[in-house]
Backbone and ligand atoms as CSV (ligand in chain L), in Angstrom:
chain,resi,resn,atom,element,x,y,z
A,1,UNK,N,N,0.846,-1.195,0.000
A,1,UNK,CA,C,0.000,0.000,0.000
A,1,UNK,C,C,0.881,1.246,0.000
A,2,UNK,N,N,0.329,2.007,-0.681
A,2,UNK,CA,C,1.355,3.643,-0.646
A,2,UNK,C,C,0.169,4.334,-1.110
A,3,UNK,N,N,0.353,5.617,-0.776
A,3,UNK,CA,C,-0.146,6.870,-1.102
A,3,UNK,C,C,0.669,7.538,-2.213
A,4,UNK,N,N,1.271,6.919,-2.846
A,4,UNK,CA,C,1.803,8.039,-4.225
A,4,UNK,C,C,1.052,8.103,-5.345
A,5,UNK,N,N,1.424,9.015,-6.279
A,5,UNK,CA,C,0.297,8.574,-7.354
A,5,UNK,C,C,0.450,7.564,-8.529
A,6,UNK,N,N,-0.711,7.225,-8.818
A,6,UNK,CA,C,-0.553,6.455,-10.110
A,6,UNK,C,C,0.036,6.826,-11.306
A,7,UNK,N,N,0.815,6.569,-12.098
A,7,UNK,CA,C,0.914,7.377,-13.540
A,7,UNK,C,C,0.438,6.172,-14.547
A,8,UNK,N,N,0.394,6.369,-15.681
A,8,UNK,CA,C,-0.179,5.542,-16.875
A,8,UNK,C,C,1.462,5.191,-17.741
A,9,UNK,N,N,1.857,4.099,-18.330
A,9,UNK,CA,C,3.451,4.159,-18.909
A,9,UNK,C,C,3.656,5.005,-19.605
A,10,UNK,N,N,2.211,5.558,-20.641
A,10,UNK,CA,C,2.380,6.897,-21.524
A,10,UNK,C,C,3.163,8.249,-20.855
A,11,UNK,N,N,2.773,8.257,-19.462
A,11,UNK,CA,C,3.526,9.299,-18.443
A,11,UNK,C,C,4.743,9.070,-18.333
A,12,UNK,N,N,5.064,7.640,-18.025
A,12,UNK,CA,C,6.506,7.688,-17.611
A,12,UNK,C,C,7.637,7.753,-18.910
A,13,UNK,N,N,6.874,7.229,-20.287
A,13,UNK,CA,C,7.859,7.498,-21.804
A,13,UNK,C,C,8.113,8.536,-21.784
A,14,UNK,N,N,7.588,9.967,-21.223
A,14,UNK,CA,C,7.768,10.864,-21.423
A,14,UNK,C,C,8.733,11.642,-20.774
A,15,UNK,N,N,9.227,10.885,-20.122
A,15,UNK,CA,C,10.662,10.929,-19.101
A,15,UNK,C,C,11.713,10.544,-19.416
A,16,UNK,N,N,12.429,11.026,-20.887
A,16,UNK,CA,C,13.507,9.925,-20.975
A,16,UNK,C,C,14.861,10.969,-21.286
A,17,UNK,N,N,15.174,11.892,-20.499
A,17,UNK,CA,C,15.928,12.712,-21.148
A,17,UNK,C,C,16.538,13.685,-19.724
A,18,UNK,N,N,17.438,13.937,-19.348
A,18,UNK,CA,C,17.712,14.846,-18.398
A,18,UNK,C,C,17.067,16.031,-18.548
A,19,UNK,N,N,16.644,16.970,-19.571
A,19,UNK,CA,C,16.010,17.707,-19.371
A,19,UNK,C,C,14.665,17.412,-18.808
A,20,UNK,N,N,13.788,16.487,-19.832
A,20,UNK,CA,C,12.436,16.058,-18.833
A,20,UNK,C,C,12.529,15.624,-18.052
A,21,UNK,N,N,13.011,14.934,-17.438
A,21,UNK,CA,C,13.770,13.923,-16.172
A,21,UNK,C,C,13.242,12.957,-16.626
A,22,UNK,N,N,14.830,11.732,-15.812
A,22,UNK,CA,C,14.660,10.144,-16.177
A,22,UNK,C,C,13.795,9.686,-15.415
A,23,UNK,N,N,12.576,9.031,-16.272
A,23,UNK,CA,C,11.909,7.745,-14.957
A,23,UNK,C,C,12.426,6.918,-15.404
A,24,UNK,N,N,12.160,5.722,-14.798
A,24,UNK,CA,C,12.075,4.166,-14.826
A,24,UNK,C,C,11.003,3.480,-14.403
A,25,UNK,N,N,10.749,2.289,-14.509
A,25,UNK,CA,C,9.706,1.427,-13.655
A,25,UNK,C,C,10.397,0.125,-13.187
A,26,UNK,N,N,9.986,-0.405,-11.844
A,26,UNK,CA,C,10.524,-1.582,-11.753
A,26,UNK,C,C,9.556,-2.273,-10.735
A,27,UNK,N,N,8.887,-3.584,-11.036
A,27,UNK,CA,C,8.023,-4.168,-10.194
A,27,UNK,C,C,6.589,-3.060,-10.257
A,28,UNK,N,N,6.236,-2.663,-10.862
A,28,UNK,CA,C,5.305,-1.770,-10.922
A,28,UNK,C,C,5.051,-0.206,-10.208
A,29,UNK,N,N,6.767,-0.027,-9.619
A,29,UNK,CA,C,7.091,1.088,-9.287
A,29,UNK,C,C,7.488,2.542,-9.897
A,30,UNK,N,N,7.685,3.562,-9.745
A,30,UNK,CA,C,7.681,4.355,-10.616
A,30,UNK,C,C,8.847,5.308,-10.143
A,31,UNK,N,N,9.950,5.348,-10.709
A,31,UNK,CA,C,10.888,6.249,-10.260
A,31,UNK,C,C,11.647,7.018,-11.105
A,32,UNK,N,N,11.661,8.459,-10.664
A,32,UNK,CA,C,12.400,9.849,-10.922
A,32,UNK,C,C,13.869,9.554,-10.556
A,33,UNK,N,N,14.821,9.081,-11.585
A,33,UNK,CA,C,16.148,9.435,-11.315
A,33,UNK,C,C,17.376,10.390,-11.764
A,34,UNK,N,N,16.618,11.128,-12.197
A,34,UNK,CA,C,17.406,12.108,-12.736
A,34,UNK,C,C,18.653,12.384,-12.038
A,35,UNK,N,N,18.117,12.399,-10.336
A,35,UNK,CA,C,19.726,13.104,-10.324
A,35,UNK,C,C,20.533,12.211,-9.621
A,36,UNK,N,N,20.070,10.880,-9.874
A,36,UNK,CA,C,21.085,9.590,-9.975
A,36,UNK,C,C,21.969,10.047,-11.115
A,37,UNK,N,N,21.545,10.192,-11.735
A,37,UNK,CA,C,22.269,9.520,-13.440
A,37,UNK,C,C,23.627,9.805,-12.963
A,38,UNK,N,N,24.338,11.250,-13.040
A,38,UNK,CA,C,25.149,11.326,-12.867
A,38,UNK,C,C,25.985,10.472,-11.559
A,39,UNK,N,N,25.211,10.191,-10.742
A,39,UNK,CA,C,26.491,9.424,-9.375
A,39,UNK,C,C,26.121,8.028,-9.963
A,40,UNK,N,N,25.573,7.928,-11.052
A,40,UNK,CA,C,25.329,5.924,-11.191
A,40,UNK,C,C,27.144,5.603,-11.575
A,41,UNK,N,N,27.310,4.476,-10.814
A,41,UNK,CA,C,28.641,3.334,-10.954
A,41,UNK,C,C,28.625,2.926,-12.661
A,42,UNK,N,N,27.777,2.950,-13.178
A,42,UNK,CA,C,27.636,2.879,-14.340
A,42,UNK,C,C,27.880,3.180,-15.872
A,43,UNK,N,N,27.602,4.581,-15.477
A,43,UNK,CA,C,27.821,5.677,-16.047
A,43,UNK,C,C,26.407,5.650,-16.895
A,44,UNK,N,N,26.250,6.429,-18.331
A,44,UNK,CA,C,25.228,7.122,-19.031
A,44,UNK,C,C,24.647,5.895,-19.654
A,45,UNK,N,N,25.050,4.569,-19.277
A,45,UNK,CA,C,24.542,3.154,-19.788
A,45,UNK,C,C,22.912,3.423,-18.943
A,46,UNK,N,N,23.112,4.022,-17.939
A,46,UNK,CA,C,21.607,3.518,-16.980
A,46,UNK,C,C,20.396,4.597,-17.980
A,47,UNK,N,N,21.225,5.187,-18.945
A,47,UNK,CA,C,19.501,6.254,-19.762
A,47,UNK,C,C,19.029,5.126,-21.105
A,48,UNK,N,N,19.683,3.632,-20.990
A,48,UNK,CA,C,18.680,3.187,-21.567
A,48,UNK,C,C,17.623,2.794,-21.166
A,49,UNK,N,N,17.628,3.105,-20.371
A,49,UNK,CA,C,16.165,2.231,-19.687
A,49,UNK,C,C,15.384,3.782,-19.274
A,50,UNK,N,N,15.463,4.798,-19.799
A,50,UNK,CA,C,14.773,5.918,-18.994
A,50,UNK,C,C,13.625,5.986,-19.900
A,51,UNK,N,N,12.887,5.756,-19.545
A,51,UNK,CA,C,11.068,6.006,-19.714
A,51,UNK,C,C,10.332,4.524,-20.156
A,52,UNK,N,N,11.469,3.749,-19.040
A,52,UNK,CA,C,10.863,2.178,-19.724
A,52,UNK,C,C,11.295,1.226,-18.193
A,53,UNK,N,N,11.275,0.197,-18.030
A,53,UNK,CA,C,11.321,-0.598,-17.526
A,53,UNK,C,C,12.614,-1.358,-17.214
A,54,UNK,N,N,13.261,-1.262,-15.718
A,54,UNK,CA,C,15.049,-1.616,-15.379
A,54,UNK,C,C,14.861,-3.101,-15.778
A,55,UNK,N,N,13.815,-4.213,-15.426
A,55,UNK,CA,C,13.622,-5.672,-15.472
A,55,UNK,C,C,15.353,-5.878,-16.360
A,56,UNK,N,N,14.843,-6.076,-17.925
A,56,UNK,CA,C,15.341,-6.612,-18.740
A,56,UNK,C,C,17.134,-6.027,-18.415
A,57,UNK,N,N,17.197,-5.016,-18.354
A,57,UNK,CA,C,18.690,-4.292,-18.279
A,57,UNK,C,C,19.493,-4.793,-16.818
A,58,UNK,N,N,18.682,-5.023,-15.970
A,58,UNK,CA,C,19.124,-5.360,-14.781
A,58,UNK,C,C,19.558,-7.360,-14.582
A,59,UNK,N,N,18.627,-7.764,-15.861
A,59,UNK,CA,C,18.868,-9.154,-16.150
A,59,UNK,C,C,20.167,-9.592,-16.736
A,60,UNK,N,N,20.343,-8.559,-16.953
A,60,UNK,CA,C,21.716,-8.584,-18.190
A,60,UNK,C,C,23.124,-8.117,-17.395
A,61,UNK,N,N,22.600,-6.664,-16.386
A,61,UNK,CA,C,23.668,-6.462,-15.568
A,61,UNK,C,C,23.822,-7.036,-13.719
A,62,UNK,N,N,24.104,-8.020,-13.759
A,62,UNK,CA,C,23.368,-8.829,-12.536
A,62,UNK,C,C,23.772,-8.071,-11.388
A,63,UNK,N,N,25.083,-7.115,-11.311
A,63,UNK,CA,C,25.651,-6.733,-10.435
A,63,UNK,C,C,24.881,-5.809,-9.729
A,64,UNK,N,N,23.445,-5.408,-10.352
A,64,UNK,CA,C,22.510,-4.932,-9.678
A,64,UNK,C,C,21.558,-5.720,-8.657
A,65,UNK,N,N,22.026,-7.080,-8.456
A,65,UNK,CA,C,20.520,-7.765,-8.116
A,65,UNK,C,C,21.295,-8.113,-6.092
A,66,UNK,N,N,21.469,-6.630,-5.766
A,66,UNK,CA,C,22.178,-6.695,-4.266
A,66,UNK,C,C,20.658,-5.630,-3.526
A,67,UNK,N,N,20.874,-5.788,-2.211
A,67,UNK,CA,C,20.397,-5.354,-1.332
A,67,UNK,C,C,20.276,-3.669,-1.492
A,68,UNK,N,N,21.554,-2.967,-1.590
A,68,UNK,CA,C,21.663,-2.272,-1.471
A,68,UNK,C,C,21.591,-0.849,-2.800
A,69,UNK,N,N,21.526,-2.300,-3.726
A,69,UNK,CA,C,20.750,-1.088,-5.485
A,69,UNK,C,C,19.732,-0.922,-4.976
A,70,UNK,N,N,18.748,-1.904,-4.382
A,70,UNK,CA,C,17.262,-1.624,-4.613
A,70,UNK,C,C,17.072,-0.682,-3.519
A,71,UNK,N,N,18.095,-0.226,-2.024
A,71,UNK,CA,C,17.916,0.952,-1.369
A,71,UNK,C,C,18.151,2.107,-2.372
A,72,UNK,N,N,18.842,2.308,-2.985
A,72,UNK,CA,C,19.242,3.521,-3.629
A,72,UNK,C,C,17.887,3.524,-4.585
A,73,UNK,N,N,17.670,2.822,-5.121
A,73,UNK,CA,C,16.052,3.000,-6.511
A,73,UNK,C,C,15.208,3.544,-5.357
A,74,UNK,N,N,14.795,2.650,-4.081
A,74,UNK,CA,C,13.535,2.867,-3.191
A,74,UNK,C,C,13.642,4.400,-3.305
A,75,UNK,N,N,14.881,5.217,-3.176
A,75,UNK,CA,C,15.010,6.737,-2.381
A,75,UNK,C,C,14.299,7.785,-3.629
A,76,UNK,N,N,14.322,7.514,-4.769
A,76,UNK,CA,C,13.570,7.779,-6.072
A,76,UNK,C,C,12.244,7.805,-6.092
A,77,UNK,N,N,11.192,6.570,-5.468
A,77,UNK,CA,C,10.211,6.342,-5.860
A,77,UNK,C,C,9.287,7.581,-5.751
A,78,UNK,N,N,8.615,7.560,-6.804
A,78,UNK,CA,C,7.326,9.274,-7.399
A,78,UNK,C,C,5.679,8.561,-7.557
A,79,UNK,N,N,5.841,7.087,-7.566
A,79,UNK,CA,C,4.630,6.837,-7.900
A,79,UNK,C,C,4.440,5.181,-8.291
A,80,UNK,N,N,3.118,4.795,-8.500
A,80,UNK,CA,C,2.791,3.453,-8.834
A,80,UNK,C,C,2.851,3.031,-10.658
A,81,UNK,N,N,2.911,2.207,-11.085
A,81,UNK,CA,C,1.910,2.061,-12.792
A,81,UNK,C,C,0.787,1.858,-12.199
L,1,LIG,C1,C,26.679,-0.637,-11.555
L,1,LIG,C2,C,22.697,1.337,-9.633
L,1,LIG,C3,C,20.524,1.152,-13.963
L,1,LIG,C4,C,24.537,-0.701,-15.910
L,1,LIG,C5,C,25.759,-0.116,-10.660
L,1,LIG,C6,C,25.997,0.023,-9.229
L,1,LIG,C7,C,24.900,0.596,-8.700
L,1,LIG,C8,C,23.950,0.795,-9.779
L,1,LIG,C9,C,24.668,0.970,-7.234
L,1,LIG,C10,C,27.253,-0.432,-8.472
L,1,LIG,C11,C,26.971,-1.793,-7.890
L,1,LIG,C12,C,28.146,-2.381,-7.141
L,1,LIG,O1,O,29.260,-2.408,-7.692
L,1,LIG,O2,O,27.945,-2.822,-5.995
L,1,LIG,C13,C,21.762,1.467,-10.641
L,1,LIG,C14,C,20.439,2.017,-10.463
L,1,LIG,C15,C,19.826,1.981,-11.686
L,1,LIG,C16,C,20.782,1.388,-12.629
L,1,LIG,C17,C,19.865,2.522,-9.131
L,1,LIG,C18,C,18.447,2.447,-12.099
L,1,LIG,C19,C,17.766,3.376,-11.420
L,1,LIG,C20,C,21.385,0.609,-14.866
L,1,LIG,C21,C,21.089,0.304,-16.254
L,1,LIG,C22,C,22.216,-0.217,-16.798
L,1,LIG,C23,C,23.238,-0.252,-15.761
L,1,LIG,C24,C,19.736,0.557,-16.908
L,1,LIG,C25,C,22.496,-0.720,-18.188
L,1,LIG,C26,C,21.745,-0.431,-19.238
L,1,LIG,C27,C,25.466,-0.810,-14.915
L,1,LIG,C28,C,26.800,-1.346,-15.104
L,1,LIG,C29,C,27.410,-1.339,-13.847
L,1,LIG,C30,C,26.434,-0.786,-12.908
L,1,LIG,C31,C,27.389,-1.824,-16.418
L,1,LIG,C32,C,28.833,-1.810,-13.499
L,1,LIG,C33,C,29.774,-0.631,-13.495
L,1,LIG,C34,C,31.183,-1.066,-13.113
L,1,LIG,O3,O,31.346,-1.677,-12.026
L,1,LIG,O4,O,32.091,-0.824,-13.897
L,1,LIG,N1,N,24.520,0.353,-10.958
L,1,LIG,N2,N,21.937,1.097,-11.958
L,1,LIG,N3,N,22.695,0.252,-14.604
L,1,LIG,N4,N,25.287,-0.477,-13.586
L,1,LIG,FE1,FE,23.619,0.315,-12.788
């Protein structure tokens, strides 16, 4: 249960760019990371996934699947799908 709001995915495509700001979705969550991008371990690899869904990218980069990525995503969250 949460009180944030819902968005529709049409909302969150529209997030894919540092100027509009990056969302993502993950598990049906909805997160603003814009001003991750720059401190991501990653580097500018993490704006493929901006206005779409981490699942598939995170399958591929496993070094995400720790305790402590999914604290850093939680601190993002803006909303539900
Ligand atoms: C590494 C967070 C999205 C590619 C990392 C690390 C964190 C992180 C914390 C370091 C992990 C560690 O070494 O313990 C995130 C978060 C994301 C995100 C919060 C989304 C909000 C992505 C995406 C991609 C990606 C979408 C690829 C398309 C990578 C790669 C590394 C990495 C390649 C390894 C960097 C290195 O060690 O040289 N990410 N990531 N990440 N991430 Fe992400």
């Amino acid at each position: 249960t949460s009180s944030l709001p819902i968005f529709s995915q049409e909302e969150v495509t529209k997030h894919r760019s540092l100027q509009d700001g990056v969302w993502v979705t993950y598990k049906g969550g909805v997160y603003d990371i814009t001003e991750f991008v720059a401190m991501h371990p990653g580097g500018d690899k993490i704006l493929l996934a901006a206005g779409g869904a981490l699942e598939p990218f995170w399958a591929l980069y496993a070094v995400h699947k720790q305790e402590h990525v999914l604290e850093i995503l939680s601190e993002y969250k803006v909303g539900e799908l």
